[in-house]
N, C-alpha and C positions, 0 to 999 in steps of 0.2 A: 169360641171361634177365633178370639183374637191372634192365638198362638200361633195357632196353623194355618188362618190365612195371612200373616205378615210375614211367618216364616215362607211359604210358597212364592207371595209377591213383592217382598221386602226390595228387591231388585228393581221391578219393574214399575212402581207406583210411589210415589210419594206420600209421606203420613199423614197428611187432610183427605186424600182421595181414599189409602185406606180404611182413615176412622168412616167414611162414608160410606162404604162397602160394610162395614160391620155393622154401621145403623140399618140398612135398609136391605141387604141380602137376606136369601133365604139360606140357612144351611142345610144339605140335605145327602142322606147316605143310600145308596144301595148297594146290594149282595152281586157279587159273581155274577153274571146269566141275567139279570134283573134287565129290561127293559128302561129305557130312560125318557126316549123321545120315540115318536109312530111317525110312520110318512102319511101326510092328512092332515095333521093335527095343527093346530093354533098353537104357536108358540107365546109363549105369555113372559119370557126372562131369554136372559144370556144364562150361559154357566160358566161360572170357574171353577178349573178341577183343582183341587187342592190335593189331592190324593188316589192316586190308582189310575187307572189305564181305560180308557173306551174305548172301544170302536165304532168306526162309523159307515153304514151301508147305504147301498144305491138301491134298488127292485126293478128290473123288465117288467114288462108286461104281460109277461106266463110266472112271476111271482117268486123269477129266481135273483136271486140278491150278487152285489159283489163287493168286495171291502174296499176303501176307500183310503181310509187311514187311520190311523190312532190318535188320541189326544191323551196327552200327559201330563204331570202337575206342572201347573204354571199356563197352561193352553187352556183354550178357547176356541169355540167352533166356526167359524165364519161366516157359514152357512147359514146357522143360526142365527149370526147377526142379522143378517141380508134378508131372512123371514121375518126378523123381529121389527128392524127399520121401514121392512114394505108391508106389514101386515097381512104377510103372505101362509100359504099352507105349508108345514114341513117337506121336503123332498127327501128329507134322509131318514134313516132310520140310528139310533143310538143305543146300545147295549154295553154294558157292565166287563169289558173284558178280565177285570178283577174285581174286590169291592173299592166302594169309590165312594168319596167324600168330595163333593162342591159346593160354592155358592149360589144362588140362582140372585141376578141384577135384575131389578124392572124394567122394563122394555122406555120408562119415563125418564129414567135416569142416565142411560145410554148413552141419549142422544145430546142432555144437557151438560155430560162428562165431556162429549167429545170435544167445544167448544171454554169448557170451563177449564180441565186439566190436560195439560200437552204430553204426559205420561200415555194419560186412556186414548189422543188420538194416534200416537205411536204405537200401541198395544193392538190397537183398531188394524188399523194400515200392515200392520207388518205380520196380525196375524189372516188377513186376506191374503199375504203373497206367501206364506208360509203354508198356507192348505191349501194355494193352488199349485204350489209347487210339488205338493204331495202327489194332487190329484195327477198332473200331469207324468211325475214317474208312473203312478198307474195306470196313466194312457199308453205309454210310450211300452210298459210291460205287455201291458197285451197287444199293442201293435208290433213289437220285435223280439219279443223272447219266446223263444220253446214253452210248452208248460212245464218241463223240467226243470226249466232253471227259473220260473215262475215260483214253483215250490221252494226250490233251495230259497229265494229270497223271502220268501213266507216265513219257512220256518227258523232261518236266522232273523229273522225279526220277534218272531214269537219268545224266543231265546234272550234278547234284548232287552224286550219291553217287560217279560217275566221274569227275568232276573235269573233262569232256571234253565236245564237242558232237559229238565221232561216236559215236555208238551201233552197237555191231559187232554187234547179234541180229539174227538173221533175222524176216520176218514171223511165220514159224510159230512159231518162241521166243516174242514178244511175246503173240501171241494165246494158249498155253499159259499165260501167266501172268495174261493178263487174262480166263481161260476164257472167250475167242470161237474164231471161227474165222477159219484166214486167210485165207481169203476177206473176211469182211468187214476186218478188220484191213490188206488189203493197199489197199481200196476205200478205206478212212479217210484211211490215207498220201497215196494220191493226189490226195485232194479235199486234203489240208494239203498237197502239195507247188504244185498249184495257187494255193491261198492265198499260197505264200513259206515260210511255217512251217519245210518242212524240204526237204531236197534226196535224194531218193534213189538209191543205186547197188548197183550190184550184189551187196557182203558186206556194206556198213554202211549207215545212215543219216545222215545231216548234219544238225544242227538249226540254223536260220538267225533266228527270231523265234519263238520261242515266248513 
């Protein structure tokens, strides 16, 4: 683990906090689609992702989800923190948008970084205003954008964070994440495949000018 977690935080931590992270982290991998964290659940660590892409979801009350935002190598969830430090129940949900390599922090160590190394309390602070500043583009998307132009920023994100211009979600995936339905989310595709925008087939998407 040393490689790749000094290579991801080499920037952001200093070499006594890293060797400390290497003694006492969990290192842990999932697949693609793989569940990471449940809304409920007891959170028992931080993660740092060292590798790959997640996403992170909210749920209404009739079970329909909506995306929140991604975290990336070098991120950290906030959220997470903020269950961990109040020994609260998860509120989000976490899933594998690629496969993913992190470390999981004890929830003991945390708290005695924050105070001990000025690295971890700047890591701390700045990744609370960095995923709230996600959430709030997310607010702001659905309080003033079309769902059209909701999507186009969907899938030039998808494009981004996957390094790829085929996008392999089905319609139903996309609309679960931008809580519509696919119905209209398949109607949107069409009118952008008409434009040029993107080309669609049967398991992926192709993006051609977004």
């Amino acid at each position: 683990m040393t490689t790749t977690l000094k290579e991801s935080f080499h920037h952001l931590f200093e070499l006594p906090l890293l060797d400390e992270i290497e003694e006492v982290g969990v290192p842990l991998q999932f697949q693609e689609g793989q569940k990471i964290m449940e809304i409920g659940e007891y959170i028992k660590g931080m993660p740092l992702l060292i590798s790959g892409v997640i996403k992170i979801l909210r749920e209404d009350d009739e079970g329909d989800e909506l995306l929140l935002y991604y975290l990336e190598r070098g991120d950290t969830c906030s959220m997470t923190m903020a269950c961990c430090l109040g020994d609260t129940k998860s509120e989000i949900r976490a899933i594998a948008e690629t496969d993913v390599s992190l470390v999981m922090v004890p929830i003991r160590k945390m708290e005695e970084w924050i105070s001990k190394f000025r690295s971890w309390r700047n890591f701390v602070f700045e990744s609370y205003h960095n995923r709230l500043n996600e959430m709030l583009s997310t607010i702001d998307s659905i309080a003033f954008m079309n769902m059209d132009q909701r999507l186009m920023e969907y899938l030039k994100e998808k494009v981004r964070i996957n390094q790829s211009n085929t996008i392999q979600n089905t319609h139903q995936e996309i609309a679960y994440d931008l809580h519509s339905s696919r119905v209209v989310i398949s109607r949107l595709l069409k009118r952008l495949e008409k434009l040029g925008k993107v080309k669609l087939h049967r398991n992926h998407i192709e993006t051609i000018d977004l």
